[in-house]
C-alpha positions in Angstrom: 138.8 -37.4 -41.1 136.1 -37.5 -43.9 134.1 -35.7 -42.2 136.4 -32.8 -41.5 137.1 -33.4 -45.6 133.0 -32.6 -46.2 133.0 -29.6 -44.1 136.2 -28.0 -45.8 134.5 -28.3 -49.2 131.5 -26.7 -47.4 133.4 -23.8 -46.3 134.9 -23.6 -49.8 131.2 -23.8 -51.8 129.8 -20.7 -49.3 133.2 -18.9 -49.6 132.7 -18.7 -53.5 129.2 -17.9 -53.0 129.1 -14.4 -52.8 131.0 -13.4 -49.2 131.5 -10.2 -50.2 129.4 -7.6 -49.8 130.1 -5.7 -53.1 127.6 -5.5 -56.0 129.0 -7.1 -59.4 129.8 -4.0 -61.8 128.9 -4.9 -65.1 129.9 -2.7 -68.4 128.2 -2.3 -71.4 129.8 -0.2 -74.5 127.8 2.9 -75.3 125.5 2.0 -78.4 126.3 4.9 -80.6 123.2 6.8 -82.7 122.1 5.4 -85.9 124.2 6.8 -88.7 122.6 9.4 -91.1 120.7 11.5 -91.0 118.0 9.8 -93.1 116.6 6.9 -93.8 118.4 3.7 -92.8 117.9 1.3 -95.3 120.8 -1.2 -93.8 122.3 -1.6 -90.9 124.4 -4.7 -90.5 127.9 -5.3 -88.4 129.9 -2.2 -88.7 128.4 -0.9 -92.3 125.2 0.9 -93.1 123.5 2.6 -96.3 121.2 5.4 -95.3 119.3 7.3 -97.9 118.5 11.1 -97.6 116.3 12.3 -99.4 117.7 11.1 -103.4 121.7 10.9 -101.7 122.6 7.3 -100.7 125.5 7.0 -98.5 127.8 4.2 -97.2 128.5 4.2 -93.0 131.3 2.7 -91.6 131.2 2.1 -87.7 134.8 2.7 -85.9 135.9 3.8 -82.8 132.5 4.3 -81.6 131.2 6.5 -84.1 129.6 6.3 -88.1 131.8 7.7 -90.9 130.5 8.6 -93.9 132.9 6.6 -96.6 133.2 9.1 -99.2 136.8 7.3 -100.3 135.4 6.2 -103.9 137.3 3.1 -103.3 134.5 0.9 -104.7 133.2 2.3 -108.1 129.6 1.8 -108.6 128.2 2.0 -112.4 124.3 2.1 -112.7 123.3 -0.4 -115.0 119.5 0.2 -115.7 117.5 1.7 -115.5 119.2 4.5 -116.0 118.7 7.8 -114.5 115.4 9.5 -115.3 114.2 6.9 -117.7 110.7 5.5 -118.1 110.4 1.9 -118.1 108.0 -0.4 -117.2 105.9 -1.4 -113.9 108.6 -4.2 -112.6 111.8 -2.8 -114.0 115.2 -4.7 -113.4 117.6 -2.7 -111.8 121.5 -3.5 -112.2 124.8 -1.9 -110.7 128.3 -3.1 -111.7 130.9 -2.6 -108.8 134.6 -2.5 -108.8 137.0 -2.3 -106.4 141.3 -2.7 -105.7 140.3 -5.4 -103.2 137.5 -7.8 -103.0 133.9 -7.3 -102.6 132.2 -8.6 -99.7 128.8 -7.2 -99.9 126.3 -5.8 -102.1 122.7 -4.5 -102.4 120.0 -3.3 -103.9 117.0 -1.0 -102.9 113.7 0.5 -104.5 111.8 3.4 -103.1 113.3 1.4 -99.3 112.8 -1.8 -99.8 114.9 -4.9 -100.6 115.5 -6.8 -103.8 116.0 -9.9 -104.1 118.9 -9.8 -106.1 121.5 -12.1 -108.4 124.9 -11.4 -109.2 128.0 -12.6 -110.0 131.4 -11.9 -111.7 134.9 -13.1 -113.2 136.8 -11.7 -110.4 136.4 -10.8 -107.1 136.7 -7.1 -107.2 134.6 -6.7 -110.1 131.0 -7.9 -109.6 127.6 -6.7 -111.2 123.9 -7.6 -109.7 120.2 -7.0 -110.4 117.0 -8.1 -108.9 113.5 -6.7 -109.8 110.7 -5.3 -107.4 108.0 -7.8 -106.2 105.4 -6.1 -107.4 104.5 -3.5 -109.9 105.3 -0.1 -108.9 102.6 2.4 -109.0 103.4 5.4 -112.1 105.6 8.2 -110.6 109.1 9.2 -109.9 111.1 6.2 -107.8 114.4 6.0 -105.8 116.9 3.1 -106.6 119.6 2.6 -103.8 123.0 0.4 -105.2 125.1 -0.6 -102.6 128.9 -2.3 -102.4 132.1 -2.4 -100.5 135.1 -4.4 -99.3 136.6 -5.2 -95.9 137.5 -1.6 -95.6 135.8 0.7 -98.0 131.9 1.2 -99.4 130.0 3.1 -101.5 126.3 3.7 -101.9 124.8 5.5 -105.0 121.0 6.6 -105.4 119.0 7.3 -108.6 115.8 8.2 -109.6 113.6 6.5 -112.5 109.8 6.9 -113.8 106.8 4.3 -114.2 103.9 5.3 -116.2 
């Protein structure tokens, strides 16, 4: 009897091991393209900002495919500096956001790259941050990229300022 047991729970171990002689079909979703065109400066979850040329805009991934969100739903004021002003060699650079729900994600860009940035606000669909370049940036015309949005809506704004 036990060993009749032993070989039944042999029989049922090979049976499960692959007695068919079908191949496993595995499915993948189609990745789509990266939004833009342009540069993409962030690409994270189902949002992106991508910068063409001095025209930042906000992607939102759904149903397979980038939208651009042109909605206006989250308001982006440009804080400094301010569009075609001279300032200094590490300028801070500030956005204030708003929104009718609240904000979720923010950020802040020069000439491509990443600033660290602070922020903060009284409410949760009102918030305002700034961060500063690393290092000195060289004299010249450069491209500040502002960057907010909620669950549902985004908006990216671009700028230019001068050094030197």
């Amino acid at each position: 009897m036990r060993r009749a047991v032993v070989l039944l729970g042999v029989v049922i171990v090979l049976a499960g091991c692959g007695g068919s002689s079908r191949t496993a079909q595995t499915t993948t979703a189609a990745t789509p393209p990266p939004p833009g065109p342009g540069k993409v400066l962030y690409a994270g979850g189902p949002w992106a900002v991508v910068l063409r040329g001095r025209t930042a805009t906000a992607y939102h991934l759904f149903g397979g495919r980038w939208h651009a969100d042109r909605s206006g739903a989250v308001k982006i004021e440009i804080l400094g500096p301010q569009p075609g002003q001279k300032v200094a060699p590490i300028p801070q650079v500030a956005i204030q956001m708003t929104a009718k729900a609240p904000l979720i994600e923010s950020g802040l860009w020069v000439d491509g790259k990443l600033l660290d940035v602070k922020g903060g606000g009284l409410k949760p669909e009102q918030g305002t941050i700034y961060g500063a370049p690393a290092a000195k940036l060289a004299p010249g015309t450069h491209v500040a990229v502002g960057y907010g949005r909620t669950d549902t809506h985004g908006t990216a704004v671009a700028w230019t300022f001068r050094v030197g």
